[in-house]
C-alpha positions, 0 to 999 in steps of 0.5 A: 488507070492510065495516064491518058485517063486523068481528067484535069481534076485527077491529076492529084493522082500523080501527086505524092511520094513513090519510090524508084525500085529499076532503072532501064536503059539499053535493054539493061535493067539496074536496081535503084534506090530513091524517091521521087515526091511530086506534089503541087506541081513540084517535084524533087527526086534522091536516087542512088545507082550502083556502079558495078565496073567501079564500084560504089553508087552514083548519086542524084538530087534535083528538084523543080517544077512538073506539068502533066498533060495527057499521057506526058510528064514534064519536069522542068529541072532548076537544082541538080546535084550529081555525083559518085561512081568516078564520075565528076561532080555537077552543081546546077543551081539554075538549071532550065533543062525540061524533059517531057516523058510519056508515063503509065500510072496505075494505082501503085505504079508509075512507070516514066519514060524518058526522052534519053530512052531510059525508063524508071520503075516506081511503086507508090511508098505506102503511109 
């Protein structure tokens, strides 16, 4: 199923736990691991990337609100958590940051593009 085919009803189909496996960006895919978990019109995502020129992984935790419309999903940023990989760390507990992102939704995959260009890959976690 395509996003663009979700009727109002059937955005629940979104809903849920999926699990972030690749992260592109630059025509460079890397593998992540994390979750994202919408549901009732929130979202909180835990995901960690490797970094390979310094090694160890960077982190991120955030969480807020999302809205779906069509074939775009967007998350509005209010808690973000960031850090690792000899980057510094970011605290943002009022964050007003909206990202609005087409994505492709299939029974077992969602696959997010982001306004940045970047693009993450995620499979449905299973029960």
């Amino acid at each position: 199923m395509h996003s663009s085919t979700l009727s109002q009803p059937n955005r629940a189909a979104i809903e849920g736990a999926w699990r972030l496996e690749a992260y592109v960006r630059h025509d460079k895919t890397t593998a992540v691991t994390g979750i994202l978990i919408m549901t009732a019109g929130w979202w909180c995502t835990l995901y960690f990337v490797p970094q390979p020129e310094g090694g160890g992984y960077w982190g991120s935790a955030e969480s807020g609100r999302y809205h779906v419309k069509e074939d775009r999903l967007t998350f509005q940023h209010e808690l973000t958590f960031q850090g690792g990989g000899n980057k510094p760390l970011v605290f943002d507990l009022a964050s007003t940051t909206a990202e609005e992102c087409r994505f492709v939704l299939t029974a077992g995959t969602l696959i997010v593009h982001f306004p940045s260009g970047s693009v993450i890959h995620c499979h449905r976690h299973s029960e």
